[in-house]
C-alpha positions, 0 to 999 in steps of 0.5 A: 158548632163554631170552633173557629171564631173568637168568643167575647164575653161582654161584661160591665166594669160595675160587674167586674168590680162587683165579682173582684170584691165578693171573690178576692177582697173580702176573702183577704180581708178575713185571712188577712184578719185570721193571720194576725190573729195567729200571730198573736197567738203564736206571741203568745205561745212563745211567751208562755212556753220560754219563760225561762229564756228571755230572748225568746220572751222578748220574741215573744212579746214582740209577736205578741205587739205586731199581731195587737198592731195587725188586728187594731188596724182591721178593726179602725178599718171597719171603724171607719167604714161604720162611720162613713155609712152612718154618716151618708144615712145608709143603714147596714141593710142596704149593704149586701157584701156577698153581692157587692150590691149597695141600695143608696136611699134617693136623694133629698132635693 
């Protein structure tokens, strides 16, 4: 048993990215997304329940807007992800975002 020396672990940037994708990006792009949901509900709560009390329902609508904001930005992300797929030809089956892996079909000569 070796207590002394210096362990490396060698592994490639391909890999690197790979785990910092499938282990911090996506999971923040679904929290990012559930938070924004939140927030609109939360908008909406406050507007519902202040009816009475129009500063409260202009806080309210204004909850309502940023979370609408929020959520329309994902979604364009996604958009615009589908279409620069679509695009380059590579079909969602050759996506395996949990593996961070991507199969690209040969190229035409």
């Amino acid at each position: 048993m070796d207590l002394f020396s210096t362990k490396i672990a060698y592994a490639g940037v391909d890999a690197f990215i790979s785990k910092v994708n499938t282990q911090i990006i996506n999971p923040l792009i679904l929290f990012l997304f559930a938070l924004a949901l939140v927030y609109f509900l939360y908008g909406l709560y406050e507007f519902i329940a202040n009816g009475a009390n129009d500063e409260k329902k202009t806080t309210g609508k204004s909850h309502m807007i940023w979370g609408v904001v929020g959520l329309t930005i994902m979604m364009g992300v996604w958009t615009i992800l589908g279409i620069i797929l679509s695009t380059l030809n590579i079909p969602p089956s050759q996506i395996n975002p949990e593996q961070g892996t991507v199969n690209l079909p040969p190229a035409a000569q």
